[in-house]
N, CA, C and O atoms as CSV, one atom per row, in Angstrom:
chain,resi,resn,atom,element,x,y,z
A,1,UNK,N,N,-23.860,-34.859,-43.389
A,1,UNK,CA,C,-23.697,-33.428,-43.219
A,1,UNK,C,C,-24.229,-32.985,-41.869
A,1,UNK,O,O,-23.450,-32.286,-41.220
A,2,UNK,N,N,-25.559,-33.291,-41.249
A,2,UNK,CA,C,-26.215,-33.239,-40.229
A,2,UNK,C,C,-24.963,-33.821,-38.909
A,2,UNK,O,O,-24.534,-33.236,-37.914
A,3,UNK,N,N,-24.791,-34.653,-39.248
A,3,UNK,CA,C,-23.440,-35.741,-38.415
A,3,UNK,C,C,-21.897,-34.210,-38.554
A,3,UNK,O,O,-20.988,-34.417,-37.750
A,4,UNK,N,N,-21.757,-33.256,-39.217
A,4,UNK,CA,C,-20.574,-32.746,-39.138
A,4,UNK,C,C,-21.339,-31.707,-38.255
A,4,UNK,O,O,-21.002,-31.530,-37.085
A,5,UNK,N,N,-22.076,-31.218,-38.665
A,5,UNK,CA,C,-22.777,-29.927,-37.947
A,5,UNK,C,C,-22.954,-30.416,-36.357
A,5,UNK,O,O,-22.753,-29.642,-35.421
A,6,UNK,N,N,-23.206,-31.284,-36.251
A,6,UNK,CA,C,-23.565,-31.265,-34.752
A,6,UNK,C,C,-22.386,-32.179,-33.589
A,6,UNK,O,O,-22.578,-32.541,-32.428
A,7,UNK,N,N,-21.178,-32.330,-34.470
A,7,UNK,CA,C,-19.785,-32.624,-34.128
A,7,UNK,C,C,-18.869,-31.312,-34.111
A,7,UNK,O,O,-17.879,-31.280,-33.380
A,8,UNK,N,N,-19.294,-29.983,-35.111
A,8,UNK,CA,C,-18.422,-29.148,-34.879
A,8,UNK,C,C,-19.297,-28.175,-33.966
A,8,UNK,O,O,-18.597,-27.567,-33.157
A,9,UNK,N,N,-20.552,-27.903,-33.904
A,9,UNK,CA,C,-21.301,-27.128,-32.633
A,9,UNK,C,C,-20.896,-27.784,-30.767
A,9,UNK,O,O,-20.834,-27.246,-29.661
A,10,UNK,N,N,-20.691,-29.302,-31.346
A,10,UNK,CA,C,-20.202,-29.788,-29.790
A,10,UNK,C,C,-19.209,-29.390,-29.201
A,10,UNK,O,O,-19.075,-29.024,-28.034
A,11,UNK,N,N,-17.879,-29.525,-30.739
A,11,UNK,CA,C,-16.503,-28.798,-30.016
A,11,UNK,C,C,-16.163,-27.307,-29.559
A,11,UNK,O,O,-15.340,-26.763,-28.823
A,12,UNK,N,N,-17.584,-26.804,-30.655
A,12,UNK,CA,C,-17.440,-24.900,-29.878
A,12,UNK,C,C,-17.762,-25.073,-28.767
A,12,UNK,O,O,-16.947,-24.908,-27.860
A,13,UNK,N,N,-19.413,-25.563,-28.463
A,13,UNK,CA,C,-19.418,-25.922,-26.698
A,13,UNK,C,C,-18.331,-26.018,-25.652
A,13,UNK,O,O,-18.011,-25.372,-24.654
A,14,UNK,N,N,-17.869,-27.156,-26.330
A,14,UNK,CA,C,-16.149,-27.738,-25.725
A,14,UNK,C,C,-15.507,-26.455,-25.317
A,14,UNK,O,O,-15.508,-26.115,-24.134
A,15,UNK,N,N,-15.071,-25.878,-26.063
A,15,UNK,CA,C,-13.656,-24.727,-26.336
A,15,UNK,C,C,-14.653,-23.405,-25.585
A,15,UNK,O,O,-13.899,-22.505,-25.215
A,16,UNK,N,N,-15.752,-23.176,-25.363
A,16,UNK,CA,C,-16.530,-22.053,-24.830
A,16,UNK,C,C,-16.320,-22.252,-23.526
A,16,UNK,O,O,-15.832,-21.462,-22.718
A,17,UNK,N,N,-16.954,-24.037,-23.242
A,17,UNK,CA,C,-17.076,-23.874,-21.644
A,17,UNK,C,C,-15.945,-23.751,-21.156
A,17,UNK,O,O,-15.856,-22.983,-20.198
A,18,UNK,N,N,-14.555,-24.535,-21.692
A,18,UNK,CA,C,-13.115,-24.423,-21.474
A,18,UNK,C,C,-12.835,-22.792,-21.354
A,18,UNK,O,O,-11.983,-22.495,-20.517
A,19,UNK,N,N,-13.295,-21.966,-21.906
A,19,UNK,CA,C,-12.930,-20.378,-22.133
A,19,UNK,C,C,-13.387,-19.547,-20.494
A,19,UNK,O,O,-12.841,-18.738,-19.743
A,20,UNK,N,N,-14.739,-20.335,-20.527
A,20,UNK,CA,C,-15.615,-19.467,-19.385
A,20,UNK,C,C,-15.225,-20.123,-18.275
A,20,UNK,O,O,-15.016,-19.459,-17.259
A,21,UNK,N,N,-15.069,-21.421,-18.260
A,21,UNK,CA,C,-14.892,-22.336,-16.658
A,21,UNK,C,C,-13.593,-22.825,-16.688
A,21,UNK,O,O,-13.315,-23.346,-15.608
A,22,UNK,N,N,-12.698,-22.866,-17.482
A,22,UNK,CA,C,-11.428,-23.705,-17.196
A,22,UNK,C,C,-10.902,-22.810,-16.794
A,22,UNK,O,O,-11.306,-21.685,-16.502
A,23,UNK,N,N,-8.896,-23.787,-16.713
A,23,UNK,CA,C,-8.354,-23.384,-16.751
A,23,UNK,C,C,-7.680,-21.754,-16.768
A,23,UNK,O,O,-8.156,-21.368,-17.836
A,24,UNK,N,N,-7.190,-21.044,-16.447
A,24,UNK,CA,C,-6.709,-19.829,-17.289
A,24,UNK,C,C,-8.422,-19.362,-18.056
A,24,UNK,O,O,-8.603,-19.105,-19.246
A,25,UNK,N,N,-9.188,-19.366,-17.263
A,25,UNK,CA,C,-10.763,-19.026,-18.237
A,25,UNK,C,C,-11.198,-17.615,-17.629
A,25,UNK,O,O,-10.801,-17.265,-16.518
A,26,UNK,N,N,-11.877,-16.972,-18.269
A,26,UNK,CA,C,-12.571,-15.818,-17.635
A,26,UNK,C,C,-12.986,-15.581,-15.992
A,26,UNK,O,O,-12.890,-14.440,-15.540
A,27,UNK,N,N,-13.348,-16.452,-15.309
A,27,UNK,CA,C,-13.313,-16.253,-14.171
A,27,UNK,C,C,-11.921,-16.090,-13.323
A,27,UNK,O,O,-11.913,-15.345,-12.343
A,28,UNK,N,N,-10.695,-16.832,-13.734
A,28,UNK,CA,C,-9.692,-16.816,-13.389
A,28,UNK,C,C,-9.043,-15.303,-13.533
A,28,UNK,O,O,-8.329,-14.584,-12.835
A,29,UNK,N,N,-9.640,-15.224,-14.736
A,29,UNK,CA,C,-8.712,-13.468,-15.151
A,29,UNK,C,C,-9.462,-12.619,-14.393
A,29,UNK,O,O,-8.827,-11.663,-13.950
A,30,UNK,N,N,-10.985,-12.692,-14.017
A,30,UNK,CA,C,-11.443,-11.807,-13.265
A,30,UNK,C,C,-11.078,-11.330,-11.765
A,30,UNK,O,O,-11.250,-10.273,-11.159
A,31,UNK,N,N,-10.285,-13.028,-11.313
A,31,UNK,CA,C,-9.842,-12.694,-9.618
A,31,UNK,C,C,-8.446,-12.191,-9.921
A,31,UNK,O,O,-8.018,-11.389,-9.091
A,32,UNK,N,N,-7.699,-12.469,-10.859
A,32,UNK,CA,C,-6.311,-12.021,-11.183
A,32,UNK,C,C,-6.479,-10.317,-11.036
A,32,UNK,O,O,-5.877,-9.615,-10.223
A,33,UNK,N,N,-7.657,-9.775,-12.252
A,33,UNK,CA,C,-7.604,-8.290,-12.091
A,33,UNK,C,C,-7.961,-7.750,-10.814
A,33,UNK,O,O,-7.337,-6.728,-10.529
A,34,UNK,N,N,-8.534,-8.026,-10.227
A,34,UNK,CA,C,-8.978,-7.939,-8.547
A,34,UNK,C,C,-7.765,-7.495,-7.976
A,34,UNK,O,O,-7.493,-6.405,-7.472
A,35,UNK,N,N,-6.943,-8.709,-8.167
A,35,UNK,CA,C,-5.932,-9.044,-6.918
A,35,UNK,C,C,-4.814,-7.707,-7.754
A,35,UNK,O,O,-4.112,-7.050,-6.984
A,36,UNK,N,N,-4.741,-7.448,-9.026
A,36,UNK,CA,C,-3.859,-6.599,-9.593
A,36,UNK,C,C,-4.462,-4.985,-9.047
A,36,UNK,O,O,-3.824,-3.982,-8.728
A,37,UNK,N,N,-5.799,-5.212,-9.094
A,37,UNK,CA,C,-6.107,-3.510,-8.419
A,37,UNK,C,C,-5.732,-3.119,-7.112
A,37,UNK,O,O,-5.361,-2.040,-6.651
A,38,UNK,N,N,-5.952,-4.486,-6.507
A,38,UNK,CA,C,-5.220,-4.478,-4.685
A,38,UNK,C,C,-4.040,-4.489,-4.918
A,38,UNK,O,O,-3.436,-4.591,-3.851
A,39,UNK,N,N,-3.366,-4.436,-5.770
A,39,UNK,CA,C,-2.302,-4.606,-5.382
A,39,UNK,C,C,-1.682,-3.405,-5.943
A,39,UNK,O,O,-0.650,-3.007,-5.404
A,40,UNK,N,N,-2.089,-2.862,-6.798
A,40,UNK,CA,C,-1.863,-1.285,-7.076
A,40,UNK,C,C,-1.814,-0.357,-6.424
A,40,UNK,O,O,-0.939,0.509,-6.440
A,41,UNK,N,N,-3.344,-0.454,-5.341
A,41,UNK,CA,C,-3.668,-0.054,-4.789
A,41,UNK,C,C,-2.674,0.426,-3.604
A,41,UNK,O,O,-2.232,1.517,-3.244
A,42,UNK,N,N,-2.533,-0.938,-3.163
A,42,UNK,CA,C,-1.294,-1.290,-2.086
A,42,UNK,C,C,-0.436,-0.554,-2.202
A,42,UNK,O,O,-0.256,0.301,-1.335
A,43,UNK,N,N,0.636,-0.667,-3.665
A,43,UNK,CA,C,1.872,-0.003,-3.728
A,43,UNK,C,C,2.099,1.164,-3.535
A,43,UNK,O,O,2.997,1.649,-2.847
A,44,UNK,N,N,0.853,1.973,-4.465
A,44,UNK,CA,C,0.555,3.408,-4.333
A,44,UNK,C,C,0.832,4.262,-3.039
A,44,UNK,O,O,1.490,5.301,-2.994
A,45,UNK,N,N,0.041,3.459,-1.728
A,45,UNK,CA,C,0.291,3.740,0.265
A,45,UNK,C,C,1.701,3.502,0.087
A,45,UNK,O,O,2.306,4.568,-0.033
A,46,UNK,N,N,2.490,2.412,0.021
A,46,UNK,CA,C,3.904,2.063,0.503
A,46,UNK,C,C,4.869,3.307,-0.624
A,46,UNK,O,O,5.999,3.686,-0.318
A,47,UNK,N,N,4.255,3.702,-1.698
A,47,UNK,CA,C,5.133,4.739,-2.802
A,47,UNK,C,C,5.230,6.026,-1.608
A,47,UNK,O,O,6.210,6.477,-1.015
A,48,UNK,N,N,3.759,6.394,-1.543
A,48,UNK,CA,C,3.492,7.611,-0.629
A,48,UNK,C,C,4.616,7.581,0.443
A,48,UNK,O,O,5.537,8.392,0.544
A,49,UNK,N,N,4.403,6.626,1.133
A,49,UNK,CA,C,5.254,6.497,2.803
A,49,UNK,C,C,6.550,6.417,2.231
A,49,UNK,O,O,7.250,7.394,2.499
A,50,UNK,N,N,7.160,5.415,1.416
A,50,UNK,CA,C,8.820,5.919,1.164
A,50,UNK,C,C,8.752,7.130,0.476
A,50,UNK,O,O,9.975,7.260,0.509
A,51,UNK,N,N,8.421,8.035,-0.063
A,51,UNK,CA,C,8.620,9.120,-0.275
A,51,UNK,C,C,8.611,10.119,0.738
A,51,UNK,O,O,9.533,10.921,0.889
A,52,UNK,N,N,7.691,10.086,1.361
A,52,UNK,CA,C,7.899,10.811,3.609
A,52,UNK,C,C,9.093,10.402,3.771
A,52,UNK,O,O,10.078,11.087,4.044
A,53,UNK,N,N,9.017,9.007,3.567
A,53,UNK,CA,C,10.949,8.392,4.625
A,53,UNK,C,C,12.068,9.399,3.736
A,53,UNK,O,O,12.889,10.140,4.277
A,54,UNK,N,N,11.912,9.257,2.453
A,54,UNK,CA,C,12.973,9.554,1.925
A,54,UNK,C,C,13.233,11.255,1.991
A,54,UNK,O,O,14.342,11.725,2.244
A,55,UNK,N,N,12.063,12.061,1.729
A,55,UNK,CA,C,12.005,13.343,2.349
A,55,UNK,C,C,12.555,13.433,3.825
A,55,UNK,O,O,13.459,14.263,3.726
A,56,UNK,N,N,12.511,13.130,4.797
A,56,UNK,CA,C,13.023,13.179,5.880
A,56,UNK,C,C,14.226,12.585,6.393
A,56,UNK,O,O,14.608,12.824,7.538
A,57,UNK,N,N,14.981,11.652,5.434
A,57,UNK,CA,C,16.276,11.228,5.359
A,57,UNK,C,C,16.852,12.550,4.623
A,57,UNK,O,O,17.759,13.248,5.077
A,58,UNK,N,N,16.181,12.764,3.438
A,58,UNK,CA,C,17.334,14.468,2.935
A,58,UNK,C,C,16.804,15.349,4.050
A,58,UNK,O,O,17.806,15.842,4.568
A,59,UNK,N,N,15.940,15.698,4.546
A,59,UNK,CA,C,16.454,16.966,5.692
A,59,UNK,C,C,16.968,16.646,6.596
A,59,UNK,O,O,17.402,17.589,7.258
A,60,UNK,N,N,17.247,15.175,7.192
A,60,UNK,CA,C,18.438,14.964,8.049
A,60,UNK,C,C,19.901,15.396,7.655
A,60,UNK,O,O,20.543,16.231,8.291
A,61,UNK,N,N,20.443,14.606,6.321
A,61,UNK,CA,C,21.236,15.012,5.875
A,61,UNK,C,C,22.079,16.459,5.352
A,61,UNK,O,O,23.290,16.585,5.170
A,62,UNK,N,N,20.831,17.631,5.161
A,62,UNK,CA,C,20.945,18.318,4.373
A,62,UNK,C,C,21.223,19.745,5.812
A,62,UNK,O,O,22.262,20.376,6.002
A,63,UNK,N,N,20.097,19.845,6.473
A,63,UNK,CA,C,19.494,20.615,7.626
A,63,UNK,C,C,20.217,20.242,8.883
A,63,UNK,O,O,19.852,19.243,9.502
A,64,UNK,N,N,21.251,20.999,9.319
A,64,UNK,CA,C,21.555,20.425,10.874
A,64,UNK,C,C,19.925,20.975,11.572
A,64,UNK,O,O,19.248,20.087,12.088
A,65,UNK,N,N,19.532,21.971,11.565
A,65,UNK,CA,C,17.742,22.223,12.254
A,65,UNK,C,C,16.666,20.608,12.529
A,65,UNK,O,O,16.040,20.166,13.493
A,66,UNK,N,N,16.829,20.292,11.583
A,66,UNK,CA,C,15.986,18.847,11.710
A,66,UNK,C,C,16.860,17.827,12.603
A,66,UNK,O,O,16.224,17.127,13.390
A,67,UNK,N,N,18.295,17.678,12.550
A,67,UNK,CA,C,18.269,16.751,13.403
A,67,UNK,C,C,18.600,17.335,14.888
A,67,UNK,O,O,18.587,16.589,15.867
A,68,UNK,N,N,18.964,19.032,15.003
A,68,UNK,CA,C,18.310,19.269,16.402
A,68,UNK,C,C,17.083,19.367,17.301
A,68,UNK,O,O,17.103,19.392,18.532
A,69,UNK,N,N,15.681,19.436,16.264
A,69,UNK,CA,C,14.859,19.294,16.344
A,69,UNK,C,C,14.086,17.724,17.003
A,69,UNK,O,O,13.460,17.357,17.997
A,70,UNK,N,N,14.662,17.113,15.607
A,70,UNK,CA,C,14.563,15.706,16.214
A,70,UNK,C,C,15.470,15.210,17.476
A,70,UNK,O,O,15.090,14.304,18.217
A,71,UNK,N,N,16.442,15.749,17.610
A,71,UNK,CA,C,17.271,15.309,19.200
A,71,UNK,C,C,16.315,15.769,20.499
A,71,UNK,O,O,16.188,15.009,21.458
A,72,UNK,N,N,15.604,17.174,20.448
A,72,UNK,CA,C,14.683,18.073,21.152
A,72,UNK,C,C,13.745,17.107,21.570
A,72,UNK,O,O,13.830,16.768,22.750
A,73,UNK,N,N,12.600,16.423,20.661
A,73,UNK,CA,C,11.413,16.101,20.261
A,73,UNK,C,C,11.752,14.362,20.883
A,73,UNK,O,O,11.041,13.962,21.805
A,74,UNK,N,N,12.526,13.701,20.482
A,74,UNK,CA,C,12.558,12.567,20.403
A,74,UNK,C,C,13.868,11.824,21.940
A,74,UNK,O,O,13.955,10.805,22.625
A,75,UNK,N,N,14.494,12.924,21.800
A,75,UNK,CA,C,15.597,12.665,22.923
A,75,UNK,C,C,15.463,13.042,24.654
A,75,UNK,O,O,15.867,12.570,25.717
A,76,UNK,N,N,14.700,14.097,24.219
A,76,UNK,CA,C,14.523,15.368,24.838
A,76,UNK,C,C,15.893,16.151,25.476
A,76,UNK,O,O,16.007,16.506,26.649
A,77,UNK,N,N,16.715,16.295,24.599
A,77,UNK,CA,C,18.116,16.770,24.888
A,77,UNK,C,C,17.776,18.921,24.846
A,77,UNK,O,O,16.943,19.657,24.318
A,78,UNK,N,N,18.606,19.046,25.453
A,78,UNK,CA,C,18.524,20.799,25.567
A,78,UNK,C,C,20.118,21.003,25.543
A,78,UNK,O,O,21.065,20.241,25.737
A,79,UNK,N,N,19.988,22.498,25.188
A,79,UNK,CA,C,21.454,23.112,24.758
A,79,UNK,C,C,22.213,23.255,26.198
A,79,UNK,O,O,21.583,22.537,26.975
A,80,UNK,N,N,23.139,23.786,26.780
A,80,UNK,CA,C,23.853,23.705,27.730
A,80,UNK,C,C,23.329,24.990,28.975
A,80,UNK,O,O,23.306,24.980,30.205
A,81,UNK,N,N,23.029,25.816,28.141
A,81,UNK,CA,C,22.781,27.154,28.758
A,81,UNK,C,C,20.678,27.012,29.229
A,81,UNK,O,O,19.905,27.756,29.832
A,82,UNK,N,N,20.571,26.015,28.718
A,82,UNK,CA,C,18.544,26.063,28.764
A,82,UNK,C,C,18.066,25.452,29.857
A,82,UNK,O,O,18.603,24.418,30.255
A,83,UNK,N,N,17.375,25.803,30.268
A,83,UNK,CA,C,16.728,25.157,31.021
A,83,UNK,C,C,15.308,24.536,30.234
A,83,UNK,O,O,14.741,25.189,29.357
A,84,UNK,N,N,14.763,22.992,30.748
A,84,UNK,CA,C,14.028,22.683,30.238
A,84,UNK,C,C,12.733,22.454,30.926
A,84,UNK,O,O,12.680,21.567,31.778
A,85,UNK,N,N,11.673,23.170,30.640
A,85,UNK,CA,C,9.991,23.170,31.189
A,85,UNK,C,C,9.028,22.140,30.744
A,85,UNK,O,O,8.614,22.413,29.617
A,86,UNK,N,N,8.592,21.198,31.162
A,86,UNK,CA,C,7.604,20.517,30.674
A,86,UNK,C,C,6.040,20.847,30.984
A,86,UNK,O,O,5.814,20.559,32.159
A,87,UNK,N,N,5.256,21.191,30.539
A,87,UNK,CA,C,3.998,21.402,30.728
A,87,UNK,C,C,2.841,20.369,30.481
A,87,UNK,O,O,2.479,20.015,29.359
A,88,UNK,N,N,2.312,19.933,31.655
A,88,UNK,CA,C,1.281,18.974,31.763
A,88,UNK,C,C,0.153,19.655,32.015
A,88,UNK,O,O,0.121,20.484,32.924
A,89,UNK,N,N,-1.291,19.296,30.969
A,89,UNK,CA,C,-2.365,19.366,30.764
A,89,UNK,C,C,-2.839,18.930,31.945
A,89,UNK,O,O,-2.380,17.939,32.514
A,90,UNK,N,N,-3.910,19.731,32.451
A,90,UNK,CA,C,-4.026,19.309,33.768
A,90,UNK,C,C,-5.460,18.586,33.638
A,90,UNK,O,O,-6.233,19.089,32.823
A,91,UNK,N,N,-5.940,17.336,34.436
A,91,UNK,CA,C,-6.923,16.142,33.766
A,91,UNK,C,C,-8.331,17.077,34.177
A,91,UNK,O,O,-8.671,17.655,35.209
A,92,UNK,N,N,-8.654,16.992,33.475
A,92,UNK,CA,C,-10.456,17.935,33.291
A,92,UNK,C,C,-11.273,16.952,33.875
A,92,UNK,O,O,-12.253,17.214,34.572
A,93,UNK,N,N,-10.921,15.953,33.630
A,93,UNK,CA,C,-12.402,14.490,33.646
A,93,UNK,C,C,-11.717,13.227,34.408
A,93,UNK,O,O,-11.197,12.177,34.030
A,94,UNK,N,N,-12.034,13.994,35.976
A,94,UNK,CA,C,-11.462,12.850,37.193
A,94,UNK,C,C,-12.575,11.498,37.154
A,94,UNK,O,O,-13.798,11.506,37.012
A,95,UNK,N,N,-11.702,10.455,37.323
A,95,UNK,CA,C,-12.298,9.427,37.628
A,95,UNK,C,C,-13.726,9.216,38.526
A,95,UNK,O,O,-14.168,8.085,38.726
């Protein structure tokens, strides 16, 4: 009887340390949830930013204003009749 008891306390040992140190064991699931919060984390920034992209693809589409704006801003294109002024900040803090 002494001989079963201390054959089935060995195999819980067995199957514990296997639980805590193996394989697929508690430490493993602990870097898994890690890497699942980073990575939540992650998606959440890239959700945010395609939602900007995609907001600003419908006011392209939607708004001729935005993409004259953006022609203005990014092209620097002007209407036919304008004349165009650029204004430079003049440097405060000479070399």
């Amino acid at each position: 009887m002494r001989l079963l008891t201390l054959c089935m306390i060995g195999v819980v040992i067995l199957l514990q340390y296997r639980i805590w140190f193996g394989q697929n064991g508690v430490s493993e699931y602990q870097q898994l949830s890690s890497e699942v919060e980073r990575q939540t984390a992650s998606n959440a920034t890239l959700k945010q930013r395609n939602q900007l992209i995609y907001a600003d693809i419908r006011d392209l589409r939607e708004a001729s204003e935005a993409v004259e704006e953006r022609a203005r801003n990014e092209l620097g294109m002007v209407k036919p009749a304008e004349t165009f002024f650029r204004l430079i900040e003049k440097d405060t803090n000479p070399l």
